[in-house]
N, CA, C and O atoms as CSV, one atom per row, in Angstrom:
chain,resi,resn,atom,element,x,y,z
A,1,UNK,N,N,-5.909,-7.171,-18.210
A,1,UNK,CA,C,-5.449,-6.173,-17.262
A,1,UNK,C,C,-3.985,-6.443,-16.912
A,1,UNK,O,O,-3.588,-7.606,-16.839
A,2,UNK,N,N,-3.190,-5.436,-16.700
A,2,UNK,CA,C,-1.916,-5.523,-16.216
A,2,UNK,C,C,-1.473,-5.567,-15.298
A,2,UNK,O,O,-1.527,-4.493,-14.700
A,3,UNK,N,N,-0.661,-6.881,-14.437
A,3,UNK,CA,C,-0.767,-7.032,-13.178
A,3,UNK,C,C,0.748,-5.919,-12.565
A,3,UNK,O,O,1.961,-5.840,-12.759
A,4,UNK,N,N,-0.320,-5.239,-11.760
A,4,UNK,CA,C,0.746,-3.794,-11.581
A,4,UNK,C,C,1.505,-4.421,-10.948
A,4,UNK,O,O,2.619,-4.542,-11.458
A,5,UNK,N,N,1.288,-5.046,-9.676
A,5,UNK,CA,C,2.359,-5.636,-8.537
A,5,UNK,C,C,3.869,-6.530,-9.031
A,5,UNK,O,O,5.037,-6.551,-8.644
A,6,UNK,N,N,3.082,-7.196,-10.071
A,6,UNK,CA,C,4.493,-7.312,-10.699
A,6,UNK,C,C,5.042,-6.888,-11.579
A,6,UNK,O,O,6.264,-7.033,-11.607
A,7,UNK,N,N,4.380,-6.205,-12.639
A,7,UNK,CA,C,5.246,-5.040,-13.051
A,7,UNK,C,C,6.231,-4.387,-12.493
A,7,UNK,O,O,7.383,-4.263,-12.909
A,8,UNK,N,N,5.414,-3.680,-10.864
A,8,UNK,CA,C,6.677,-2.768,-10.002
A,8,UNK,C,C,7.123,-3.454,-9.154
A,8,UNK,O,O,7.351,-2.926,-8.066
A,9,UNK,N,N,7.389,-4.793,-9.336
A,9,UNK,CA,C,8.211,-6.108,-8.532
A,9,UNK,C,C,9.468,-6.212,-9.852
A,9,UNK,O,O,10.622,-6.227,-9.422
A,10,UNK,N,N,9.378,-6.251,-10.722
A,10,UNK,CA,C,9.743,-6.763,-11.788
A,10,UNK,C,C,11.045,-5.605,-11.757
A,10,UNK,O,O,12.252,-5.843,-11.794
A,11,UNK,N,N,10.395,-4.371,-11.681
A,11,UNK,CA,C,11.607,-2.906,-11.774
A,11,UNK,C,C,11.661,-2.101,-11.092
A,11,UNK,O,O,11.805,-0.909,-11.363
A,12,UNK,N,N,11.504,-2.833,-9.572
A,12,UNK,CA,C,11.919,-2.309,-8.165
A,12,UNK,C,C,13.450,-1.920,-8.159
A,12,UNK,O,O,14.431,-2.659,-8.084
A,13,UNK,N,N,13.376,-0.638,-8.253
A,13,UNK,CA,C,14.848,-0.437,-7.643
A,13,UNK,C,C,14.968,1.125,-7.246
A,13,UNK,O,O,15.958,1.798,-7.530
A,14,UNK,N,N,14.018,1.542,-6.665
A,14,UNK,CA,C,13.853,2.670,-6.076
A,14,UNK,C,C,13.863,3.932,-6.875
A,14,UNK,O,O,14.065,5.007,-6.309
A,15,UNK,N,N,13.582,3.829,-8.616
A,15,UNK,CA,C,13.725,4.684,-9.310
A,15,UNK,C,C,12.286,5.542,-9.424
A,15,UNK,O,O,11.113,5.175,-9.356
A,16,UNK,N,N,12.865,6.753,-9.612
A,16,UNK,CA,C,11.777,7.869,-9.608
A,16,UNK,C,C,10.535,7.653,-10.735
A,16,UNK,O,O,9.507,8.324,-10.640
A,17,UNK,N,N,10.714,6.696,-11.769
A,17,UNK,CA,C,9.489,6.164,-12.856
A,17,UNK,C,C,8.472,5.133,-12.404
A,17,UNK,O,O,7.692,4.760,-13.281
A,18,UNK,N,N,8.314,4.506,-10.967
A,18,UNK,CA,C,7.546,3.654,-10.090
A,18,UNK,C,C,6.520,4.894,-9.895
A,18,UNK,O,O,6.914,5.535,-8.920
A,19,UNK,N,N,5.386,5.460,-10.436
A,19,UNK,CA,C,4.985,5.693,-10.430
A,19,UNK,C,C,3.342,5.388,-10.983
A,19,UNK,O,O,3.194,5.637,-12.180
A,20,UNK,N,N,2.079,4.873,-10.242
A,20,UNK,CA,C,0.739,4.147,-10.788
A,20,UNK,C,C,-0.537,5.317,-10.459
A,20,UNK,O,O,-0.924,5.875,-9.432
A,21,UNK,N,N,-0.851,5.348,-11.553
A,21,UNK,CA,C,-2.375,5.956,-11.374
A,21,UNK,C,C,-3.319,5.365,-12.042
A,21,UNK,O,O,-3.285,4.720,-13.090
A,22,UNK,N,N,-4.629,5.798,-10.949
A,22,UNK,CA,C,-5.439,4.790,-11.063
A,22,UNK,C,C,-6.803,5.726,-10.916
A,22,UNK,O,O,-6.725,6.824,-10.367
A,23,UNK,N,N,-7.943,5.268,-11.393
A,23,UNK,CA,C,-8.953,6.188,-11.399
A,23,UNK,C,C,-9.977,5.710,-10.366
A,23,UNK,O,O,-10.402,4.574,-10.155
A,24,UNK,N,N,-10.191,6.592,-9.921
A,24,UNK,CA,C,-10.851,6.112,-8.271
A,24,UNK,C,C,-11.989,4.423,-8.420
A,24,UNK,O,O,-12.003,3.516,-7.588
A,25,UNK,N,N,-12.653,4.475,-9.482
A,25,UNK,CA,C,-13.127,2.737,-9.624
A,25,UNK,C,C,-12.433,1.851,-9.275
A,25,UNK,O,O,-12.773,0.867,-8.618
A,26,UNK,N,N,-11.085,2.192,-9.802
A,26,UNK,CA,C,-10.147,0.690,-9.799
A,26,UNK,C,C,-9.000,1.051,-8.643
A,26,UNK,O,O,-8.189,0.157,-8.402
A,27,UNK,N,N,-8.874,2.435,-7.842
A,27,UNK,CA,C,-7.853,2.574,-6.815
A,27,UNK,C,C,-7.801,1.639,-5.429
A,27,UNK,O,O,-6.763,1.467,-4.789
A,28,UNK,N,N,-8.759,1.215,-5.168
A,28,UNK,CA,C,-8.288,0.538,-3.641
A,28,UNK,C,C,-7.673,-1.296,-4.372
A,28,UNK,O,O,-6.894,-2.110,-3.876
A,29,UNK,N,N,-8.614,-1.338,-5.938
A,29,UNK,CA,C,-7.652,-2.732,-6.209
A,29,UNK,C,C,-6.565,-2.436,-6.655
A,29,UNK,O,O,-5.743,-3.330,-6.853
A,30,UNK,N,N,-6.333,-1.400,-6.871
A,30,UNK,CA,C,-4.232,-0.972,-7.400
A,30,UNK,C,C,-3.490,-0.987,-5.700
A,30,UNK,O,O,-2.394,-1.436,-5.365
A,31,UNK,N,N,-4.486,-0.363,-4.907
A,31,UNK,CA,C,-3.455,-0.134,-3.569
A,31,UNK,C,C,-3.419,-1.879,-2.879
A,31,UNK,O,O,-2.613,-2.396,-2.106
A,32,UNK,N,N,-4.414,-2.331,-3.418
A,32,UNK,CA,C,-4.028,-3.902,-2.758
A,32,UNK,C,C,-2.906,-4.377,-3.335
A,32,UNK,O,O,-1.930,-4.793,-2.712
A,33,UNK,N,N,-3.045,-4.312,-4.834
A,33,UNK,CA,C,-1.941,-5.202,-5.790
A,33,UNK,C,C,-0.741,-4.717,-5.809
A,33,UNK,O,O,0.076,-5.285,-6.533
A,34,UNK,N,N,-0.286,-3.449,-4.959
A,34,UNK,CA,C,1.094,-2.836,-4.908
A,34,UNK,C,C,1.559,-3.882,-3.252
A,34,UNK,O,O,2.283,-4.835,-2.962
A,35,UNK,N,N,0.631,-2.969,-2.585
A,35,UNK,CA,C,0.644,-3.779,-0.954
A,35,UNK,C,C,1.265,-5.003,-0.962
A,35,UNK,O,O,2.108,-5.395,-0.155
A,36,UNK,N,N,0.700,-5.742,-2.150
A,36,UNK,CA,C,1.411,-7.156,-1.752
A,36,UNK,C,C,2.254,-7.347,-1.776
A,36,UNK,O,O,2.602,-8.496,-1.505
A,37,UNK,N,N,3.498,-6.061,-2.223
A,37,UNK,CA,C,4.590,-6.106,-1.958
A,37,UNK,C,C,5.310,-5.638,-1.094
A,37,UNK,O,O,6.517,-5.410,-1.172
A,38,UNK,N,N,4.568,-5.460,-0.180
A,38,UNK,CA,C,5.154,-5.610,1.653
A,38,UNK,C,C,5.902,-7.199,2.023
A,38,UNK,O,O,6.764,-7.529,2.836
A,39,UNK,N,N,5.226,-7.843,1.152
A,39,UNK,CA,C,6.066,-9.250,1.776
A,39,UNK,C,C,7.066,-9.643,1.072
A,39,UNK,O,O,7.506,-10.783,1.224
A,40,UNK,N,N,7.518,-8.915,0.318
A,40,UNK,CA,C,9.107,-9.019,-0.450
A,40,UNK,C,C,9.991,-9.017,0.760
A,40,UNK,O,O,9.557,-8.523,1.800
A,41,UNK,N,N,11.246,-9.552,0.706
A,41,UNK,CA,C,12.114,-9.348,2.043
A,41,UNK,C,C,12.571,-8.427,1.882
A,41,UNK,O,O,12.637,-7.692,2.867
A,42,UNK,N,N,13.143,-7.928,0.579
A,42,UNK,CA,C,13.506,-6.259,0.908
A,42,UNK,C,C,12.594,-4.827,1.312
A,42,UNK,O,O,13.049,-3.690,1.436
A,43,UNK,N,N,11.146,-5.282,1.473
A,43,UNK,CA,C,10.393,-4.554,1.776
A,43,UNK,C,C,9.904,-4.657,3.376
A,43,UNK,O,O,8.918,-4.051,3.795
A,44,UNK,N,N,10.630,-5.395,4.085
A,44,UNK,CA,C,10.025,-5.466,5.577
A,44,UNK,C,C,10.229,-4.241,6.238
A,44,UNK,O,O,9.507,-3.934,7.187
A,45,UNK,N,N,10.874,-3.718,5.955
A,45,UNK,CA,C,10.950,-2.118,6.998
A,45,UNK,C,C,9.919,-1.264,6.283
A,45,UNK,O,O,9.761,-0.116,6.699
A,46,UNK,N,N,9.099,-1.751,5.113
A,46,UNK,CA,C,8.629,-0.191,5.150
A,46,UNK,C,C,6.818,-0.713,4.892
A,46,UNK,O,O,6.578,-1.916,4.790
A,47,UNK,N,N,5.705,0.290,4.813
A,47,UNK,CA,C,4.448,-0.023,4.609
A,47,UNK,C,C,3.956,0.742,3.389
A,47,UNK,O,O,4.622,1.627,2.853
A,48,UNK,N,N,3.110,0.468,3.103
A,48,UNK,CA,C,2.005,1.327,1.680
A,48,UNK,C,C,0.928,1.799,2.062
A,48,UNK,O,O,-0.060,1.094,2.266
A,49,UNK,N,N,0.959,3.282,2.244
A,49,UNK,CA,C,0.580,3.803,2.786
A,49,UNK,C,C,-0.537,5.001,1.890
A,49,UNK,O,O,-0.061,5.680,0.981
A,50,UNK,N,N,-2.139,5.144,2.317
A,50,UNK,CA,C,-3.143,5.737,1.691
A,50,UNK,C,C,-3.389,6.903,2.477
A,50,UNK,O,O,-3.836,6.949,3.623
A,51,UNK,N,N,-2.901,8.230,1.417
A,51,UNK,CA,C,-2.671,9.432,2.041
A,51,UNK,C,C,-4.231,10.168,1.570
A,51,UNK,O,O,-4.701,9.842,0.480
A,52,UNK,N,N,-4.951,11.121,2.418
A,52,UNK,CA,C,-6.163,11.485,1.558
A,52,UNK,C,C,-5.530,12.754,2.227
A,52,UNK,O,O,-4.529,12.743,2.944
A,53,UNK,N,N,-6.219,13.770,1.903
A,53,UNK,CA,C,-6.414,15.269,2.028
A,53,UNK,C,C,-7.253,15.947,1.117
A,53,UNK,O,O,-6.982,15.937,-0.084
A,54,UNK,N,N,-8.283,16.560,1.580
A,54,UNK,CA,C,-8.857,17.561,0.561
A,54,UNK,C,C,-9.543,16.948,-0.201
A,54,UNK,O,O,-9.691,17.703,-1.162
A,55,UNK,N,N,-10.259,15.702,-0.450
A,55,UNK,CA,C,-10.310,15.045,-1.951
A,55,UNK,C,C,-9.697,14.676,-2.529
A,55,UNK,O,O,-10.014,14.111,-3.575
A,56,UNK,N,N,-8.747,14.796,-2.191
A,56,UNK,CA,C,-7.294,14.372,-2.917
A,56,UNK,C,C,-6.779,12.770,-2.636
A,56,UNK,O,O,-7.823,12.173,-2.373
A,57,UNK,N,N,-6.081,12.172,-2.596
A,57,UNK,CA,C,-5.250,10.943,-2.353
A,57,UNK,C,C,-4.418,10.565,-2.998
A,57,UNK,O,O,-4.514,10.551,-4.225
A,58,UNK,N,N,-3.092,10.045,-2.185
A,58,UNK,CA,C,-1.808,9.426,-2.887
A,58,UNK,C,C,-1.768,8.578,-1.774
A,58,UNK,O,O,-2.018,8.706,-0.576
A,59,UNK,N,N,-1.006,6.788,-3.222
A,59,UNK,CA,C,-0.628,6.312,-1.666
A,59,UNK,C,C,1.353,6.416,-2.144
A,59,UNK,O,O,2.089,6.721,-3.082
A,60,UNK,N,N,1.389,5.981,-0.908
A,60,UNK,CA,C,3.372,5.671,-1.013
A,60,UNK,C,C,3.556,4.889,-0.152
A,60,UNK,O,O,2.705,4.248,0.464
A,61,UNK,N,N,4.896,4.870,-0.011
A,61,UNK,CA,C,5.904,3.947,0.818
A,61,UNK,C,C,6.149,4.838,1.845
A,61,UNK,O,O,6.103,6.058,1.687
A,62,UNK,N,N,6.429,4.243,2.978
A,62,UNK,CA,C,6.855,4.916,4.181
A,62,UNK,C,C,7.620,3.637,4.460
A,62,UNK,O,O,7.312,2.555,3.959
A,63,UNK,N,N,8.743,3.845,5.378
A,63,UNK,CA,C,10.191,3.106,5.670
A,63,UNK,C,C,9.645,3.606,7.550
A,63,UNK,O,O,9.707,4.693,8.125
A,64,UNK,N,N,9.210,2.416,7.959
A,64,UNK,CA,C,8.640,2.384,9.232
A,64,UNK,C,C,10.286,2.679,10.504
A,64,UNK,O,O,11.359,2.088,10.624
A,65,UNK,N,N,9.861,3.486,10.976
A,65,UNK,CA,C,11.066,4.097,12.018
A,65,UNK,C,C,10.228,3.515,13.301
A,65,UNK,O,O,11.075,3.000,14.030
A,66,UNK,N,N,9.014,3.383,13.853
A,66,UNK,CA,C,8.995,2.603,15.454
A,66,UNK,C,C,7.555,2.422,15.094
A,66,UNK,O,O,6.879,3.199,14.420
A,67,UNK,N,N,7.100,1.067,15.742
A,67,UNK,CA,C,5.570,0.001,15.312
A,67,UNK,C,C,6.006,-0.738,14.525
A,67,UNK,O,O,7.172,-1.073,14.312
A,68,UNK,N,N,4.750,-1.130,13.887
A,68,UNK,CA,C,4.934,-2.147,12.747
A,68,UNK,C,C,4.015,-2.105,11.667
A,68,UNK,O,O,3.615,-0.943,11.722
A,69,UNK,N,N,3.630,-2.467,11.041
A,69,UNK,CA,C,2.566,-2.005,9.630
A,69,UNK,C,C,1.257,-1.858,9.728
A,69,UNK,O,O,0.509,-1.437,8.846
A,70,UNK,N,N,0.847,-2.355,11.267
A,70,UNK,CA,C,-0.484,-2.114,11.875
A,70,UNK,C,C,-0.372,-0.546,12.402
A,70,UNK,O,O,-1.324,0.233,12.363
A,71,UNK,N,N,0.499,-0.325,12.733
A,71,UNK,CA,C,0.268,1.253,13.289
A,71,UNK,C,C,1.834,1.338,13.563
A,71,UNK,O,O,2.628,0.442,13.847
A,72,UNK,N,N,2.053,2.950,13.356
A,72,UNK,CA,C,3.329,2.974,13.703
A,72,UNK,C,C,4.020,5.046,13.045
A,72,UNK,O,O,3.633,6.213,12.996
A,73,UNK,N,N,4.663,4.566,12.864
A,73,UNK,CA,C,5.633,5.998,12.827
A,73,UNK,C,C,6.621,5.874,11.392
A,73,UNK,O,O,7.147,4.763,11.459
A,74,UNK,N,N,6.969,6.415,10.424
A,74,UNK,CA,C,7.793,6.312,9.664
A,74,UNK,C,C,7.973,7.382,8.444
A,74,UNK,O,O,7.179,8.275,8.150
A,75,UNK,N,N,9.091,7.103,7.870
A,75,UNK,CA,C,9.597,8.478,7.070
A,75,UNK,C,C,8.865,8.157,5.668
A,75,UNK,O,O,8.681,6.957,5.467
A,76,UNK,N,N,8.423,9.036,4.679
A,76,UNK,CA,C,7.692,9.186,3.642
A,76,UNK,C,C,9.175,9.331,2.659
A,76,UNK,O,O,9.835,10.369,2.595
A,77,UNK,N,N,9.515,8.017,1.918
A,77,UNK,CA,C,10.330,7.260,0.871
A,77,UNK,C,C,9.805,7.716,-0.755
A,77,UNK,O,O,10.228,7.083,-1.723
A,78,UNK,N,N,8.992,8.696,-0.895
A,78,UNK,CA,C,8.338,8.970,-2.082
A,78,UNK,C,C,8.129,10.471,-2.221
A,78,UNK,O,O,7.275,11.067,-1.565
A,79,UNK,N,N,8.740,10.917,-2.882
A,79,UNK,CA,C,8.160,12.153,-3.651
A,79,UNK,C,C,6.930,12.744,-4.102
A,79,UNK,O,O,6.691,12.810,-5.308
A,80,UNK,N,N,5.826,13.346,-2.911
A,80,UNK,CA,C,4.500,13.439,-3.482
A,80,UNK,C,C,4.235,14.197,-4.786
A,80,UNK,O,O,4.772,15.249,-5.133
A,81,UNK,N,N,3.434,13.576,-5.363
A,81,UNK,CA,C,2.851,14.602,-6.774
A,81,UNK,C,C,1.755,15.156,-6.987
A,81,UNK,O,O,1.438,16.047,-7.775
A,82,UNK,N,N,0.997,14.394,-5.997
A,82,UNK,CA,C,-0.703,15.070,-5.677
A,82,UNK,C,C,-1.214,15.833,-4.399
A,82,UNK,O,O,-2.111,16.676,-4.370
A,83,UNK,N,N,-0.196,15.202,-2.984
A,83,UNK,CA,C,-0.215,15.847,-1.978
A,83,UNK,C,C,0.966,16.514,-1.719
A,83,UNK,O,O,1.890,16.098,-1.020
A,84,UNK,N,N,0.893,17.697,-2.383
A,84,UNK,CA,C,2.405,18.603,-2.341
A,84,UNK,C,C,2.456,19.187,-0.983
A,84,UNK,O,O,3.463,19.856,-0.752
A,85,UNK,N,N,1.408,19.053,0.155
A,85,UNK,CA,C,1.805,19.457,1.317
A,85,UNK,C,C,2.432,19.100,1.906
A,85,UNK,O,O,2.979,19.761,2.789
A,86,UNK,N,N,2.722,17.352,1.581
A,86,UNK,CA,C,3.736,16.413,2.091
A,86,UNK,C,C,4.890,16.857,1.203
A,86,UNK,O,O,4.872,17.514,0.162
A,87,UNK,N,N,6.221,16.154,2.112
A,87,UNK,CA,C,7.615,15.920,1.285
A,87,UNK,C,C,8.409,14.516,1.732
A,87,UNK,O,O,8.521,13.740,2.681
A,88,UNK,N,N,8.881,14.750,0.358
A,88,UNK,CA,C,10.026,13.463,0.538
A,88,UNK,C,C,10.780,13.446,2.419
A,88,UNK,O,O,11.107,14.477,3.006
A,89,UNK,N,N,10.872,12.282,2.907
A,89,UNK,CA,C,11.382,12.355,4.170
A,89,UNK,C,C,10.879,12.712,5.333
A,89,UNK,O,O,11.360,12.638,6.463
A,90,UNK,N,N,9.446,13.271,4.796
A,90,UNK,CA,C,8.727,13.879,6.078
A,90,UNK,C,C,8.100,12.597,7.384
A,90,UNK,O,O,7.739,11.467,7.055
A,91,UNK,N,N,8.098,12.793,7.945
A,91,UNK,CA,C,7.605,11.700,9.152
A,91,UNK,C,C,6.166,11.921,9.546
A,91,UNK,O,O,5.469,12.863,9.923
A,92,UNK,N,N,6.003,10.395,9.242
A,92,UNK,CA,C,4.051,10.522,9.339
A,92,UNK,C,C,3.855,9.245,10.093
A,92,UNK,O,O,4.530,8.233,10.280
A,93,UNK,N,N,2.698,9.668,10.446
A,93,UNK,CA,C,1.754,8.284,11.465
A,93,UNK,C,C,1.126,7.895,10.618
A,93,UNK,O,O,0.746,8.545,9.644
A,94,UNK,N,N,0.831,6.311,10.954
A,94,UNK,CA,C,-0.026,5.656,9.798
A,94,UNK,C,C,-0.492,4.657,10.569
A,94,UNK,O,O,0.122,4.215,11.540
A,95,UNK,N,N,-1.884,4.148,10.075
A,95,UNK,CA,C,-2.977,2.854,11.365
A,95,UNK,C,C,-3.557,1.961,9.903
A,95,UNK,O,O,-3.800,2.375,8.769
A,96,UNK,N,N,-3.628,0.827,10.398
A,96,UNK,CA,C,-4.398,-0.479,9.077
A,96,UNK,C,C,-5.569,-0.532,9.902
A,96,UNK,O,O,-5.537,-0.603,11.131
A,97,UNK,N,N,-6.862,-0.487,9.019
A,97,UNK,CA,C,-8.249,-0.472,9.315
A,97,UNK,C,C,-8.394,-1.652,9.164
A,97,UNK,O,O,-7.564,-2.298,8.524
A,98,UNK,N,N,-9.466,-2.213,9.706
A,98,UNK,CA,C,-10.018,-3.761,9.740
A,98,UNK,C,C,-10.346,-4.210,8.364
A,98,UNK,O,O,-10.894,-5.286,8.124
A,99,UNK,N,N,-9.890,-3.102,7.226
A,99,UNK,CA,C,-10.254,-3.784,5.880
A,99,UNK,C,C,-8.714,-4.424,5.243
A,99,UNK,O,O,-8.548,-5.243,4.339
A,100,UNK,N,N,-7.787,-3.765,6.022
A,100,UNK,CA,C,-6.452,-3.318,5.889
A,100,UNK,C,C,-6.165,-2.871,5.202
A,100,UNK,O,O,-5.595,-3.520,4.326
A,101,UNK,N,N,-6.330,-1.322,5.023
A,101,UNK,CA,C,-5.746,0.231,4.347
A,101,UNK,C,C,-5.258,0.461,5.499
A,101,UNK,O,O,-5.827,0.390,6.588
A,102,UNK,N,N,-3.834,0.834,5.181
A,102,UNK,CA,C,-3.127,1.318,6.186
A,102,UNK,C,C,-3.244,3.115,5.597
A,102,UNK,O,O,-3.134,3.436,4.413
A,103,UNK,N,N,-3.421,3.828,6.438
A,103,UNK,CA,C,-3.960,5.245,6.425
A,103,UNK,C,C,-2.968,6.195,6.818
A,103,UNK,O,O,-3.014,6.382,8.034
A,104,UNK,N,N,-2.044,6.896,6.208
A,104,UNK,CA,C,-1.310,8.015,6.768
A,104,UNK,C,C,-1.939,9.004,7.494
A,104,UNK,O,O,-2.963,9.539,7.069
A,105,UNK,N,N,-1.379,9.333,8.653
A,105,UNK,CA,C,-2.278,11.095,9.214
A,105,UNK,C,C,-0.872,12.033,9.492
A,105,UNK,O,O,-0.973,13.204,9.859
């Protein structure tokens, strides 16, 4: 298996080809193995964030504007491709469940 987290550790640089899909079996272990790159130091301002709607789900980056990665407020750093109701820059609330999925609303 291909360890995604460092793959997109490896060619972090905010380019529009950071893009992972994953088929719902193996999605909450892709959203862990990205997550762990919240503890990069260039990643402290922002969280990874699990968007659902409709049946649907994307996760992304959000660049936290007030809280902290437990709950908080911040701008959506990603271009949706599955939840086109969202947009780049839009400002969303987001909470980490006791499993820690942090959850956009």
């Amino acid at each position: 298996m291909v360890n995604i987290a460092k793959s997109i550790e490896e060619n972090f640089a905010g380019k529009d080809e950071n893009i992972v899909y994953s088929c719902p079996k193996h999605g909450k272990e892709t959203y862990f193995s990205i997550k762990k790159l919240e503890k990069m130091p260039k990643m402290r301002d922002y969280v990874y964030v699990w968007f659902k709607h409709k049946n649907r789900s994307e996760k992304m980056w959000v660049r936290i504007t007030s809280g902290s990665r437990l709950k908080g407020q911040g701008i959506l750093d990603n271009e949706p491709t599955i939840l086109t109701h969202l947009k780049l820059r839009d400002i969303v609330k987001f909470k980490t469940d006791v499993e820690g999925i942090t959850w956009g609303r």
